[in-house]
C-alpha positions as CSV (number, residue, x, y, z in Angstrom):
1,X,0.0,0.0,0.0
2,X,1.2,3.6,-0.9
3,X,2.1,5.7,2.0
4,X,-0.3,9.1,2.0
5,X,0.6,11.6,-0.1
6,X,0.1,15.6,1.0
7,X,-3.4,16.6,-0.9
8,X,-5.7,19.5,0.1
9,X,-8.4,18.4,2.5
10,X,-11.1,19.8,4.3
11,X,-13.3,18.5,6.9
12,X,-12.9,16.3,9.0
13,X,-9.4,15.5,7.5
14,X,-7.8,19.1,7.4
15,X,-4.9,19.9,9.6
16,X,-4.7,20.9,13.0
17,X,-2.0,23.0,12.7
18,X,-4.1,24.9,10.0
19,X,-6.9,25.7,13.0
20,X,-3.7,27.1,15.3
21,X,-1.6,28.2,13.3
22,X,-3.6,29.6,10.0
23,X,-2.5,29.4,6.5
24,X,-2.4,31.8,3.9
25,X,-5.2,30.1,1.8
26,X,-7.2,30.2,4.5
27,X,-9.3,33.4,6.3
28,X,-11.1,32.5,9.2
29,X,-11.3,33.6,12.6
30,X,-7.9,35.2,13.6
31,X,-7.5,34.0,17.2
32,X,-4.7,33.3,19.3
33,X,-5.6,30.1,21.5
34,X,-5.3,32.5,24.7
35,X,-8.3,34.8,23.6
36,X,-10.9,31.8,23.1
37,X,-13.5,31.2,25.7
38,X,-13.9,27.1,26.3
39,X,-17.2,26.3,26.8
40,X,-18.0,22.6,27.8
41,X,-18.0,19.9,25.3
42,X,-21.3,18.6,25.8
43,X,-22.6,22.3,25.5
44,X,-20.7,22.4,22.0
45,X,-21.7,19.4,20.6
46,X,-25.5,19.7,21.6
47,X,-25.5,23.1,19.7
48,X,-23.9,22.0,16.5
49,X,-25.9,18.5,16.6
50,X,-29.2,20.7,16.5
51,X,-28.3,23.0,13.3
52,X,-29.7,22.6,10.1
53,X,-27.7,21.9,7.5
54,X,-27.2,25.1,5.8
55,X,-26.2,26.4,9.1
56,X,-23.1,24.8,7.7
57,X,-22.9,26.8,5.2
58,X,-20.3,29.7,5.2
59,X,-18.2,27.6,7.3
60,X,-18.0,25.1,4.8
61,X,-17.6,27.7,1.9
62,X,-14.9,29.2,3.3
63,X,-12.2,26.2,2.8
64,X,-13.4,26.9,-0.9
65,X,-10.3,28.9,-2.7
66,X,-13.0,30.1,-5.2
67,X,-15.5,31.3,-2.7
68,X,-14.7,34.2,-3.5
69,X,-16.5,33.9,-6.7
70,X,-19.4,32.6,-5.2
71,X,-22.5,34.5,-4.2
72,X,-24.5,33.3,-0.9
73,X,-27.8,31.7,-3.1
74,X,-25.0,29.9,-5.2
75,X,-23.3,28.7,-1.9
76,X,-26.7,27.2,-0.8
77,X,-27.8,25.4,-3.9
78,X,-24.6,23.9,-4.3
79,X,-24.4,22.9,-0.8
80,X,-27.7,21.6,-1.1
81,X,-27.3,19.6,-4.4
82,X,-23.8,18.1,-3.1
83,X,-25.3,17.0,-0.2
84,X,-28.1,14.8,-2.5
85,X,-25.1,13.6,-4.9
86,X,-24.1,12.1,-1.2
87,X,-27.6,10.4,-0.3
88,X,-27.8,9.5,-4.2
89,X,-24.3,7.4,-3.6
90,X,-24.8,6.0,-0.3
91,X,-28.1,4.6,-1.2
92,X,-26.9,3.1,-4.3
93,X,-23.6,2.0,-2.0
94,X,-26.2,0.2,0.3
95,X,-28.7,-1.7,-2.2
96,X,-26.3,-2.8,-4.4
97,X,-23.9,-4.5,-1.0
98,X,-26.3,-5.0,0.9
99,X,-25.2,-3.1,4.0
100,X,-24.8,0.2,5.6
101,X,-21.4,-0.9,7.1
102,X,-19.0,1.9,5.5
103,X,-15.8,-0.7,6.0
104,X,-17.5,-3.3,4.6
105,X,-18.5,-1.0,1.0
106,X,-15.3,0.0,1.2
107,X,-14.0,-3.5,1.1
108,X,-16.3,-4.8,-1.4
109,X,-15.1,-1.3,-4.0
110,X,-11.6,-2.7,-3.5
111,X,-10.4,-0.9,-0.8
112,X,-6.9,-1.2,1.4
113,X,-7.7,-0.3,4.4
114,X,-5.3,0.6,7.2
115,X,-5.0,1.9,10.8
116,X,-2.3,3.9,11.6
117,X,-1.0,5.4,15.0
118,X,-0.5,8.5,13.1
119,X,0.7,9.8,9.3
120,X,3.9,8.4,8.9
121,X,7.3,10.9,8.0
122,X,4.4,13.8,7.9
123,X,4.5,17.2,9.5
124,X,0.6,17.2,9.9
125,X,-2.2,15.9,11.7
126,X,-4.9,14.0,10.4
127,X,-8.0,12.2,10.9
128,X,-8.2,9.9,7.9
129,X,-7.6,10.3,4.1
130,X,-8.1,8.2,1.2
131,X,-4.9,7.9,-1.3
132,X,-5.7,7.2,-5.0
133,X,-6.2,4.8,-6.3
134,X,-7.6,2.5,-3.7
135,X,-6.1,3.4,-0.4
136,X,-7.9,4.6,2.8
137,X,-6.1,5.1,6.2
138,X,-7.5,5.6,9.6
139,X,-5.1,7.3,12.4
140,X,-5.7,5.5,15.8
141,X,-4.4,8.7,17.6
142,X,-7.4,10.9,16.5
143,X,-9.6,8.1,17.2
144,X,-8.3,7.7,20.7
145,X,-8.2,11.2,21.8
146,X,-12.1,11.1,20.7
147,X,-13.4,8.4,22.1
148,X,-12.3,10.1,25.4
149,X,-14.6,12.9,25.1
150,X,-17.3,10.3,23.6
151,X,-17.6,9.4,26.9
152,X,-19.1,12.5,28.1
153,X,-22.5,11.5,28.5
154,X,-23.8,14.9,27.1
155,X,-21.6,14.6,24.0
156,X,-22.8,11.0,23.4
157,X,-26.7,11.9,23.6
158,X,-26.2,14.5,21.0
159,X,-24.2,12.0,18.2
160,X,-26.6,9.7,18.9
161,X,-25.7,6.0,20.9
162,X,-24.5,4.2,17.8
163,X,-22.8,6.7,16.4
164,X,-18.8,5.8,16.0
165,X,-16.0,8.2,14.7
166,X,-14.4,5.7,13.0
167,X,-17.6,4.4,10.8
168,X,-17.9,8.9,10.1
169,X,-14.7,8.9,9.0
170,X,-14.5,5.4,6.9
171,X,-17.6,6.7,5.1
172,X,-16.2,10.4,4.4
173,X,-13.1,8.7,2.9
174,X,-15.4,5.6,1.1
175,X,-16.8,8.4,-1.0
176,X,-13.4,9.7,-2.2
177,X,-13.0,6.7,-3.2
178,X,-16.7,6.5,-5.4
179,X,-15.4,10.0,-6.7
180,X,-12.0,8.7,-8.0
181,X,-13.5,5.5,-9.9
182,X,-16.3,7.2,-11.4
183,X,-15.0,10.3,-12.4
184,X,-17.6,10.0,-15.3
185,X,-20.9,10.5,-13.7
186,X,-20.5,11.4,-10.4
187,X,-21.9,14.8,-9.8
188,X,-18.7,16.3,-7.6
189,X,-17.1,15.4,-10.3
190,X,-18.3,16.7,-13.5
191,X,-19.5,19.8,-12.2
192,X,-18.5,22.7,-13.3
193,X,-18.7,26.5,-12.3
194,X,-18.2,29.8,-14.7
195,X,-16.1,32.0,-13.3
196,X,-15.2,35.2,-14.2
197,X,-11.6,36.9,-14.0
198,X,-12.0,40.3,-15.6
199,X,-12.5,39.6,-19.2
200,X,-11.7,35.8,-18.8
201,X,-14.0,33.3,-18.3
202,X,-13.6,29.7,-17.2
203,X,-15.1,26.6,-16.3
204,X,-13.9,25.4,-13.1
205,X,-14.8,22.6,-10.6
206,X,-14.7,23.2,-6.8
207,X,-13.0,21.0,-4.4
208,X,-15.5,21.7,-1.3
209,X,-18.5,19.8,-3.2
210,X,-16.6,16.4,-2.8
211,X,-16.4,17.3,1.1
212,X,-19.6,18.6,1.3
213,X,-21.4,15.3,-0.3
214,X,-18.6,12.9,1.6
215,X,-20.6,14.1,4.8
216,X,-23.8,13.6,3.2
217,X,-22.9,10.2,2.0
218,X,-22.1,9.7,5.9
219,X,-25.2,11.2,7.0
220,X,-26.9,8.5,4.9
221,X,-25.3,5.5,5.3
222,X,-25.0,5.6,8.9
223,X,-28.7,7.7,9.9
224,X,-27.3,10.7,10.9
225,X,-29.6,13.7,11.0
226,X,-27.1,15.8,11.6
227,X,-24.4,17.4,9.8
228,X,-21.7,15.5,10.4
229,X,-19.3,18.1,9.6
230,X,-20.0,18.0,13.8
231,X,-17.3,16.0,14.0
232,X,-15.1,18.4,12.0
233,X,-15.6,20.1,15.6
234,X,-15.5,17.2,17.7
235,X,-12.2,15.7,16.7
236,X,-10.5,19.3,16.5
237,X,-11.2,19.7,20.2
238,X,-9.5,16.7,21.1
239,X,-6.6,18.0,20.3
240,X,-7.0,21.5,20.9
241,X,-9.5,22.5,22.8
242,X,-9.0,26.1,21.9
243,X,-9.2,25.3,18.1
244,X,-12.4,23.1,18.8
245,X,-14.1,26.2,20.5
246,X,-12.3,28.3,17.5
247,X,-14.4,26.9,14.9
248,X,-17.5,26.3,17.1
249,X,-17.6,29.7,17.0
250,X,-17.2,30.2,13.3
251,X,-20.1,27.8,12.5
252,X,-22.1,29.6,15.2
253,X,-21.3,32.8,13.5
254,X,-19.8,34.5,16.5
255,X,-16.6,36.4,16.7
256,X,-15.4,37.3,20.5
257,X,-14.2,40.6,19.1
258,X,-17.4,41.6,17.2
259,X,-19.9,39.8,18.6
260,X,-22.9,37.5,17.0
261,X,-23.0,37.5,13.4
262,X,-26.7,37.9,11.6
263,X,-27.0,34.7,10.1
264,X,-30.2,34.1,8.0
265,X,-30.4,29.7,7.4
266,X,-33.2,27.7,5.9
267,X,-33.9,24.5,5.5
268,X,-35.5,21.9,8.9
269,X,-33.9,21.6,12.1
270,X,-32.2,17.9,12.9
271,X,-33.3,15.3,15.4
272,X,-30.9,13.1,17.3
273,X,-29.5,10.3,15.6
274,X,-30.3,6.9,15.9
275,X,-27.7,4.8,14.1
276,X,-26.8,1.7,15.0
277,X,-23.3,0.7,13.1
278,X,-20.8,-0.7,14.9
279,X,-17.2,0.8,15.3
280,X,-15.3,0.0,11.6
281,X,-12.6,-1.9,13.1
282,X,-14.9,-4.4,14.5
Protein backbone atom coordinates (compact mmCIF):
# COMPACT_ATOMS: atom_id res chain seq x y z
CA UNK A 1 0.00 0.00 0.00
CA UNK A 2 1.19 3.57 -0.95
CA UNK A 3 2.08 5.70 1.99
CA UNK A 4 -0.27 9.08 2.04
CA UNK A 5 0.60 11.59 -0.14
CA UNK A 6 0.14 15.57 1.05
CA UNK A 7 -3.41 16.65 -0.89
CA UNK A 8 -5.72 19.50 0.10
CA UNK A 9 -8.37 18.42 2.48
CA UNK A 10 -11.15 19.80 4.29
CA UNK A 11 -13.33 18.54 6.91
CA UNK A 12 -12.85 16.26 9.00
CA UNK A 13 -9.44 15.50 7.52
CA UNK A 14 -7.84 19.14 7.39
CA UNK A 15 -4.85 19.87 9.63
CA UNK A 16 -4.65 20.94 13.01
CA UNK A 17 -1.97 23.02 12.69
CA UNK A 18 -4.06 24.93 10.02
CA UNK A 19 -6.95 25.75 13.03
CA UNK A 20 -3.69 27.13 15.26
CA UNK A 21 -1.60 28.24 13.32
CA UNK A 22 -3.58 29.61 10.04
CA UNK A 23 -2.53 29.41 6.48
CA UNK A 24 -2.35 31.77 3.87
CA UNK A 25 -5.20 30.13 1.79
CA UNK A 26 -7.25 30.17 4.51
CA UNK A 27 -9.30 33.41 6.34
CA UNK A 28 -11.11 32.54 9.22
CA UNK A 29 -11.27 33.57 12.64
CA UNK A 30 -7.94 35.20 13.64
CA UNK A 31 -7.51 34.01 17.18
CA UNK A 32 -4.72 33.27 19.35
CA UNK A 33 -5.58 30.08 21.55
CA UNK A 34 -5.30 32.49 24.73
CA UNK A 35 -8.30 34.75 23.56
CA UNK A 36 -10.87 31.77 23.14
CA UNK A 37 -13.47 31.16 25.66
CA UNK A 38 -13.95 27.14 26.25
CA UNK A 39 -17.17 26.27 26.83
CA UNK A 40 -17.96 22.58 27.77
CA UNK A 41 -18.01 19.89 25.30
CA UNK A 42 -21.28 18.64 25.76
CA UNK A 43 -22.57 22.25 25.51
CA UNK A 44 -20.70 22.38 22.05
CA UNK A 45 -21.74 19.41 20.59
CA UNK A 46 -25.54 19.74 21.65
CA UNK A 47 -25.52 23.05 19.67
CA UNK A 48 -23.88 21.96 16.54
CA UNK A 49 -25.92 18.45 16.59
CA UNK A 50 -29.19 20.71 16.51
CA UNK A 51 -28.35 23.04 13.33
CA UNK A 52 -29.65 22.65 10.12
CA UNK A 53 -27.70 21.94 7.51
CA UNK A 54 -27.20 25.07 5.77
CA UNK A 55 -26.21 26.44 9.12
CA UNK A 56 -23.11 24.83 7.72
CA UNK A 57 -22.89 26.81 5.15
CA UNK A 58 -20.28 29.72 5.24
CA UNK A 59 -18.17 27.56 7.35
CA UNK A 60 -17.98 25.05 4.81
CA UNK A 61 -17.64 27.74 1.85
CA UNK A 62 -14.90 29.25 3.28
CA UNK A 63 -12.25 26.17 2.76
CA UNK A 64 -13.41 26.88 -0.94
CA UNK A 65 -10.33 28.89 -2.72
CA UNK A 66 -12.99 30.08 -5.25
CA UNK A 67 -15.47 31.28 -2.70
CA UNK A 68 -14.66 34.24 -3.53
CA UNK A 69 -16.50 33.94 -6.73
CA UNK A 70 -19.39 32.61 -5.18
CA UNK A 71 -22.45 34.46 -4.22
CA UNK A 72 -24.46 33.34 -0.88
CA UNK A 73 -27.84 31.68 -3.15
CA UNK A 74 -24.97 29.88 -5.24
CA UNK A 75 -23.30 28.70 -1.87
CA UNK A 76 -26.71 27.18 -0.77
CA UNK A 77 -27.83 25.36 -3.87
CA UNK A 78 -24.60 23.91 -4.33
CA UNK A 79 -24.39 22.86 -0.81
CA UNK A 80 -27.72 21.56 -1.12
CA UNK A 81 -27.32 19.61 -4.36
CA UNK A 82 -23.83 18.13 -3.08
CA UNK A 83 -25.28 17.02 -0.23
CA UNK A 84 -28.14 14.80 -2.48
CA UNK A 85 -25.07 13.61 -4.85
CA UNK A 86 -24.06 12.12 -1.16
CA UNK A 87 -27.61 10.41 -0.27
CA UNK A 88 -27.81 9.46 -4.19
CA UNK A 89 -24.34 7.37 -3.61
CA UNK A 90 -24.78 6.04 -0.35
CA UNK A 91 -28.13 4.58 -1.25
CA UNK A 92 -26.90 3.11 -4.28
CA UNK A 93 -23.60 1.96 -1.96
CA UNK A 94 -26.23 0.15 0.32
CA UNK A 95 -28.67 -1.70 -2.19
CA UNK A 96 -26.32 -2.84 -4.36
CA UNK A 97 -23.94 -4.46 -1.05
CA UNK A 98 -26.29 -4.99 0.90
CA UNK A 99 -25.22 -3.13 4.04
CA UNK A 100 -24.78 0.16 5.58
CA UNK A 101 -21.36 -0.88 7.09
CA UNK A 102 -19.01 1.92 5.51
CA UNK A 103 -15.81 -0.68 6.02
CA UNK A 104 -17.51 -3.27 4.58
CA UNK A 105 -18.49 -1.03 1.03
CA UNK A 106 -15.29 0.00 1.15
CA UNK A 107 -14.02 -3.45 1.09
CA UNK A 108 -16.32 -4.77 -1.43
CA UNK A 109 -15.14 -1.34 -3.96
CA UNK A 110 -11.59 -2.69 -3.55
CA UNK A 111 -10.39 -0.87 -0.79
CA UNK A 112 -6.90 -1.21 1.36
CA UNK A 113 -7.73 -0.34 4.38
CA UNK A 114 -5.35 0.55 7.15
CA UNK A 115 -4.95 1.89 10.82
CA UNK A 116 -2.30 3.89 11.65
CA UNK A 117 -1.02 5.40 14.96
CA UNK A 118 -0.47 8.55 13.14
CA UNK A 119 0.70 9.79 9.32
CA UNK A 120 3.94 8.42 8.89
CA UNK A 121 7.29 10.95 7.95
CA UNK A 122 4.36 13.82 7.87
CA UNK A 123 4.52 17.18 9.49
CA UNK A 124 0.60 17.20 9.85
CA UNK A 125 -2.16 15.95 11.68
CA UNK A 126 -4.92 13.98 10.39
CA UNK A 127 -7.97 12.24 10.87
CA UNK A 128 -8.15 9.89 7.92
CA UNK A 129 -7.57 10.25 4.10
CA UNK A 130 -8.12 8.24 1.16
CA UNK A 131 -4.90 7.87 -1.32
CA UNK A 132 -5.68 7.19 -5.00
CA UNK A 133 -6.18 4.83 -6.28
CA UNK A 134 -7.65 2.46 -3.66
CA UNK A 135 -6.10 3.44 -0.37
CA UNK A 136 -7.90 4.56 2.79
CA UNK A 137 -6.09 5.14 6.18
CA UNK A 138 -7.45 5.61 9.56
CA UNK A 139 -5.14 7.25 12.37
CA UNK A 140 -5.70 5.50 15.81
CA UNK A 141 -4.39 8.72 17.59
CA UNK A 142 -7.37 10.91 16.46
CA UNK A 143 -9.61 8.12 17.17
CA UNK A 144 -8.31 7.74 20.74
CA UNK A 145 -8.24 11.19 21.84
CA UNK A 146 -12.06 11.07 20.67
CA UNK A 147 -13.43 8.40 22.09
CA UNK A 148 -12.34 10.10 25.36
CA UNK A 149 -14.61 12.92 25.10
CA UNK A 150 -17.31 10.27 23.60
CA UNK A 151 -17.59 9.45 26.86
CA UNK A 152 -19.14 12.53 28.11
CA UNK A 153 -22.50 11.48 28.46
CA UNK A 154 -23.80 14.90 27.07
CA UNK A 155 -21.56 14.57 24.04
CA UNK A 156 -22.82 11.02 23.44
CA UNK A 157 -26.66 11.94 23.62
CA UNK A 158 -26.18 14.47 20.97
CA UNK A 159 -24.20 12.01 18.19
CA UNK A 160 -26.62 9.74 18.90
CA UNK A 161 -25.70 6.04 20.95
CA UNK A 162 -24.49 4.23 17.84
CA UNK A 163 -22.79 6.66 16.41
CA UNK A 164 -18.83 5.82 16.02
CA UNK A 165 -15.96 8.24 14.69
CA UNK A 166 -14.43 5.74 12.98
CA UNK A 167 -17.57 4.42 10.82
CA UNK A 168 -17.93 8.88 10.08
CA UNK A 169 -14.73 8.94 8.99
CA UNK A 170 -14.52 5.41 6.92
CA UNK A 171 -17.57 6.67 5.09
CA UNK A 172 -16.17 10.40 4.43
CA UNK A 173 -13.12 8.66 2.85
CA UNK A 174 -15.36 5.64 1.14
CA UNK A 175 -16.75 8.37 -0.96
CA UNK A 176 -13.35 9.73 -2.22
CA UNK A 177 -13.01 6.75 -3.21
CA UNK A 178 -16.72 6.48 -5.39
CA UNK A 179 -15.45 10.05 -6.73
CA UNK A 180 -12.01 8.66 -7.99
CA UNK A 181 -13.51 5.45 -9.87
CA UNK A 182 -16.34 7.17 -11.35
CA UNK A 183 -15.02 10.32 -12.42
CA UNK A 184 -17.59 10.00 -15.35
CA UNK A 185 -20.90 10.45 -13.66
CA UNK A 186 -20.51 11.38 -10.43
CA UNK A 187 -21.86 14.79 -9.79
CA UNK A 188 -18.65 16.34 -7.58
CA UNK A 189 -17.11 15.42 -10.35
CA UNK A 190 -18.35 16.73 -13.49
CA UNK A 191 -19.49 19.79 -12.24
CA UNK A 192 -18.47 22.73 -13.30
CA UNK A 193 -18.72 26.46 -12.34
CA UNK A 194 -18.15 29.84 -14.73
CA UNK A 195 -16.11 31.99 -13.27
CA UNK A 196 -15.17 35.23 -14.19
CA UNK A 197 -11.61 36.94 -14.03
CA UNK A 198 -11.99 40.31 -15.65
CA UNK A 199 -12.53 39.61 -19.21
CA UNK A 200 -11.68 35.78 -18.79
CA UNK A 201 -14.00 33.34 -18.34
CA UNK A 202 -13.57 29.67 -17.24
CA UNK A 203 -15.11 26.60 -16.33
CA UNK A 204 -13.89 25.36 -13.09
CA UNK A 205 -14.77 22.61 -10.61
CA UNK A 206 -14.74 23.19 -6.77
CA UNK A 207 -13.05 21.03 -4.40
CA UNK A 208 -15.54 21.66 -1.26
CA UNK A 209 -18.50 19.76 -3.16
CA UNK A 210 -16.60 16.42 -2.83
CA UNK A 211 -16.36 17.27 1.09
CA UNK A 212 -19.64 18.63 1.26
CA UNK A 213 -21.42 15.31 -0.29
CA UNK A 214 -18.61 12.92 1.57
CA UNK A 215 -20.57 14.05 4.80
CA UNK A 216 -23.81 13.63 3.18
CA UNK A 217 -22.87 10.21 2.02
CA UNK A 218 -22.10 9.68 5.92
CA UNK A 219 -25.19 11.25 7.00
CA UNK A 220 -26.92 8.50 4.95
CA UNK A 221 -25.32 5.53 5.28
CA UNK A 222 -24.99 5.55 8.93
CA UNK A 223 -28.68 7.74 9.94
CA UNK A 224 -27.30 10.66 10.95
CA UNK A 225 -29.63 13.73 11.00
CA UNK A 226 -27.05 15.82 11.60
CA UNK A 227 -24.39 17.37 9.84
CA UNK A 228 -21.70 15.49 10.44
CA UNK A 229 -19.26 18.07 9.56
CA UNK A 230 -20.00 18.00 13.76
CA UNK A 231 -17.33 15.96 13.96
CA UNK A 232 -15.15 18.45 12.02
CA UNK A 233 -15.59 20.10 15.60
CA UNK A 234 -15.45 17.19 17.72
CA UNK A 235 -12.18 15.73 16.75
CA UNK A 236 -10.51 19.28 16.51
CA UNK A 237 -11.19 19.74 20.21
CA UNK A 238 -9.50 16.71 21.07
CA UNK A 239 -6.60 18.02 20.25
CA UNK A 240 -6.96 21.46 20.89
CA UNK A 241 -9.49 22.47 22.75
CA UNK A 242 -9.02 26.13 21.89
CA UNK A 243 -9.24 25.30 18.13
CA UNK A 244 -12.41 23.05 18.76
CA UNK A 245 -14.06 26.18 20.52
CA UNK A 246 -12.35 28.33 17.46
CA UNK A 247 -14.41 26.95 14.93
CA UNK A 248 -17.50 26.27 17.06
CA UNK A 249 -17.62 29.72 17.02
CA UNK A 250 -17.19 30.17 13.33
CA UNK A 251 -20.07 27.76 12.45
CA UNK A 252 -22.12 29.64 15.21
CA UNK A 253 -21.34 32.80 13.46
CA UNK A 254 -19.81 34.48 16.46
CA UNK A 255 -16.57 36.39 16.68
CA UNK A 256 -15.41 37.30 20.54
CA UNK A 257 -14.21 40.61 19.10
CA UNK A 258 -17.42 41.56 17.15
CA UNK A 259 -19.95 39.75 18.61
CA UNK A 260 -22.89 37.54 17.00
CA UNK A 261 -23.01 37.47 13.45
CA UNK A 262 -26.68 37.92 11.57
CA UNK A 263 -27.02 34.68 10.14
CA UNK A 264 -30.20 34.06 8.05
CA UNK A 265 -30.43 29.69 7.43
CA UNK A 266 -33.16 27.65 5.87
CA UNK A 267 -33.86 24.55 5.45
CA UNK A 268 -35.46 21.90 8.89
CA UNK A 269 -33.91 21.60 12.09
CA UNK A 270 -32.21 17.88 12.86
CA UNK A 271 -33.29 15.26 15.43
CA UNK A 272 -30.95 13.11 17.28
CA UNK A 273 -29.54 10.28 15.59
CA UNK A 274 -30.32 6.88 15.90
CA UNK A 275 -27.73 4.79 14.13
CA UNK A 276 -26.81 1.72 14.96
CA UNK A 277 -23.25 0.70 13.13
CA UNK A 278 -20.77 -0.74 14.90
CA UNK A 279 -17.23 0.81 15.30
CA UNK A 280 -15.32 0.01 11.65
CA UNK A 281 -12.64 -1.92 13.07
CA UNK A 282 -14.86 -4.41 14.50
Amino acid sequence: MKEPKRRWSDSVIRPIKKTLLGDESYHGLDLKPEDVVVAPIGEVMADLCALPWDAWCGYVFAREPLNGKLSDVKRYKLMRRARECGIEWAQHCAERFSTHSPRKIAEELGAEIRFDKVPQGQDRVLFAEYVEPNSIFIYDDALEKTRRLIGDDAVRRSIGKGVHPCDVLMAHEVFHLLEFQNKEKIWTQTYRETIHVGPITHRSSLVVLGEIASMGFASELLDIEYNPYAFDILMTWAYSPAAGMTLYDEVMGYHPRFGRIDKTTAGDSSAEASGSTQDCKG
